[in-house]
C-alpha positions as CSV (number, residue, x, y, z in Angstrom):
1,X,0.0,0.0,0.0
2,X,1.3,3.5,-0.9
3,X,0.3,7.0,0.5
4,X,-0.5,10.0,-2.8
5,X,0.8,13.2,-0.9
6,X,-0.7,15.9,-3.3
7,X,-0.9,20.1,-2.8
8,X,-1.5,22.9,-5.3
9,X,-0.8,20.2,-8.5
10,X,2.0,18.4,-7.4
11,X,2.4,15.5,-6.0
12,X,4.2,12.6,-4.6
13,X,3.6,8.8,-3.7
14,X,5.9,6.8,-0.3
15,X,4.8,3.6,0.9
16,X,2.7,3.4,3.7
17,X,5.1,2.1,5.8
18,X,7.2,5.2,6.1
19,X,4.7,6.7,7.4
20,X,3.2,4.3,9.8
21,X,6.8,3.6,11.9
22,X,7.2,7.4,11.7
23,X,3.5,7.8,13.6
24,X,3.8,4.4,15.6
25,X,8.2,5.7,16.4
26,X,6.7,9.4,17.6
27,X,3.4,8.0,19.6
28,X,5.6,5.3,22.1
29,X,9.2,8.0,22.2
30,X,8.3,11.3,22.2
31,X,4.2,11.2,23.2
32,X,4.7,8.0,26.0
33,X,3.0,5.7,23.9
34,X,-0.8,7.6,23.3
35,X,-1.1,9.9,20.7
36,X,-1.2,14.1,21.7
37,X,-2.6,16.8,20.2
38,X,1.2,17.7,19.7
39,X,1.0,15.5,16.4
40,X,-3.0,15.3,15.6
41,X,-1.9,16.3,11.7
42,X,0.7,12.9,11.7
43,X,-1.9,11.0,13.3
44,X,-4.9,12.1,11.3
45,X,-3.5,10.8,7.9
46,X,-4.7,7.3,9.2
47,X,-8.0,8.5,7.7
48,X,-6.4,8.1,4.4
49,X,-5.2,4.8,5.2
50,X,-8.8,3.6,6.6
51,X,-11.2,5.3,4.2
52,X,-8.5,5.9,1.5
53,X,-8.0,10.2,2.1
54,X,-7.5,12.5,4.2
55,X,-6.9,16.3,4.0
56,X,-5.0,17.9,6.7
57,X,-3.4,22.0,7.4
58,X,-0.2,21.3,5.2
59,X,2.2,23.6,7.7
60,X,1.1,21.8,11.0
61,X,2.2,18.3,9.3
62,X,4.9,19.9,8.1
63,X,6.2,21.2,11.9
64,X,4.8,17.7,12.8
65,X,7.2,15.9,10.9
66,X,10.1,17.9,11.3
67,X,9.7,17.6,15.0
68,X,9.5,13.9,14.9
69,X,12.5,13.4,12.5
70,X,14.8,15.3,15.2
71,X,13.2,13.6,17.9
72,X,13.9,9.8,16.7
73,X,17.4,11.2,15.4
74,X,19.1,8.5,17.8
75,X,16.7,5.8,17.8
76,X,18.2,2.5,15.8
77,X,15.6,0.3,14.1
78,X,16.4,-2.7,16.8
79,X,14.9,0.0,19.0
80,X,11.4,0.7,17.0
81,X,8.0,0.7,18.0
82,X,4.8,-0.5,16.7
83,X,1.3,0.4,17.1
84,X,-1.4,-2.5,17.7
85,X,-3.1,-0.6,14.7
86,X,0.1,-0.9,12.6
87,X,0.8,-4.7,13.9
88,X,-3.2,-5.6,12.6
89,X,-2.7,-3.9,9.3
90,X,0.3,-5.9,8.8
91,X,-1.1,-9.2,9.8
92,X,-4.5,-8.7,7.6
93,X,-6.9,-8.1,10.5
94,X,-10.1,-6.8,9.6
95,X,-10.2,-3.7,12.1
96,X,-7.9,-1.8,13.6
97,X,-8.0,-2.9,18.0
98,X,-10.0,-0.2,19.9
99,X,-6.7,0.1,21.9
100,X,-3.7,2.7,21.1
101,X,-0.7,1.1,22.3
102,X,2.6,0.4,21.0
103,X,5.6,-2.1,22.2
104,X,9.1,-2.4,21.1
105,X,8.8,-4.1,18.3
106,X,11.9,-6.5,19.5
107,X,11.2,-7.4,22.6
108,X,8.1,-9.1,21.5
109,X,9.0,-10.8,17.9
110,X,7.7,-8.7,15.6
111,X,8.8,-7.4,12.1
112,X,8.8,-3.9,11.0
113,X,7.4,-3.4,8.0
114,X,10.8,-1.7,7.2
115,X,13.9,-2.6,4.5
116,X,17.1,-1.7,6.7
117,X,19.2,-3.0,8.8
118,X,18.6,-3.7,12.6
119,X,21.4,-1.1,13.3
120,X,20.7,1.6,10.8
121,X,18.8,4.5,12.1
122,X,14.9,4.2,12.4
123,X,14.3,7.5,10.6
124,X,16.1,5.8,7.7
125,X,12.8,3.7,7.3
126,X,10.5,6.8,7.1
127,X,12.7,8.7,4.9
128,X,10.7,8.9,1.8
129,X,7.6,9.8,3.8
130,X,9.4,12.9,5.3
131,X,10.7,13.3,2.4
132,X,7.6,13.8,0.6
133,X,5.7,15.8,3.5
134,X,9.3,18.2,3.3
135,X,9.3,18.8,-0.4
136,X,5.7,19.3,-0.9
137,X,5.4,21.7,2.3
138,X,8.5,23.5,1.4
139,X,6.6,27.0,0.9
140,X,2.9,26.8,2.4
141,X,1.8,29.0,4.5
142,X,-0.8,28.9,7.3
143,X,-4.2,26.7,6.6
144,X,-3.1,25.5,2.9
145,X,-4.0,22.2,2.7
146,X,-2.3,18.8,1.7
147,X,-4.3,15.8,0.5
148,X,-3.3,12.2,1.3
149,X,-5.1,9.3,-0.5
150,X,-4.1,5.8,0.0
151,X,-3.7,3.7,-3.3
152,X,-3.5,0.1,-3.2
153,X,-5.6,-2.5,-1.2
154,X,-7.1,-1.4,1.3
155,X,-5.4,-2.2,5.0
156,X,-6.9,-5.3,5.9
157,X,-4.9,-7.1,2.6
158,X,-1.6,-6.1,3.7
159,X,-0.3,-8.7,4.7
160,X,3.3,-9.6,6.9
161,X,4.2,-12.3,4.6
162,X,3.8,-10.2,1.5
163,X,6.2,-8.1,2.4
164,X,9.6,-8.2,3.2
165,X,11.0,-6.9,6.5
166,X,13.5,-6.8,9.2
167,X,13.8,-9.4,12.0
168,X,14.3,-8.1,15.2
169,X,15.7,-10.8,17.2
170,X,19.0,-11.3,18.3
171,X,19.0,-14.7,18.1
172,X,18.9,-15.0,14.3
């Protein structure tokens, strides 16, 4: 599954799991593990990944993002977090949990949804989602807005198998 980031004509597409370590990395570190109103704009863009779009203020994402790229700066992907919500997605569940946690991804056995190494740094994995939100934000001003659609399947297809990730475990 991949996010469409559009605003005034342009556009650009990251996969969906850029984006969700980013959101899942910022709600267990920075906002102990529930999400704040600090980063309602990062969290809102699960709209787009549930109903396929969402349309969000384009400078508060942008502040949103930069805050949680300096914020993870030292945080290896051994280290990552995931959301229960992210965890279903990836195992094909048919709803999201009602709950908003998030464990170490590690210490528990699961797999990021992620293409790096264990020891390379987290952000690495949400790169071309910042990327994206950093480019296309570069000169907005106050309540311009940015449209997010999902393309692909919708969540409850994604499945762990399909894709390939990192294992976590140090016994491997």
């Amino acid at each position: 599954m991949r996010l469409l980031l559009s605003i005034r004509g342009a556009s650009r597409v990251c996969d969906w799991s850029g984006y969700a370590v980013l959101r899942d990395n910022v709600q267990h570190f920075i906002e102990g593990g529930q999400p704040s109103e600090r980063f309602a704009a990062l969290h809102s863009l699960e709209a787009a990944v549930d109903s396929g779009r969402a349309v969000v203020d384009a400078a508060k994402l942008r502040g949103e993002v930069m805050r949680a790229w300096y914020g993870l700066a030292q945080k290896t992907a051994q280290q990552a977090a995931l959301s229960l919500r992210t965890r279903a997605i990836m195992t094909g569940a048919s709803s999201t949990p009602s709950r908003r946690g998030t464990v170490v991804a590690g210490c528990v056995g699961w797999r990021l949804p992620l293409r790096v190494p264990a020891e390379s740094p987290l952000r690495q994995g949400s790169g071309d989602f910042v990327a994206a939100v950093l480019e296309l934000t570069s000169a907005v001003v106050d309540g311009e807005l940015i449209e997010v659609r999902r393309e692909g399947n919708a969540p409850r297809y994604v499945r762990e198998f399909e894709r390939p990730s990192v294992r976590l475990h140090a016994r491997e």
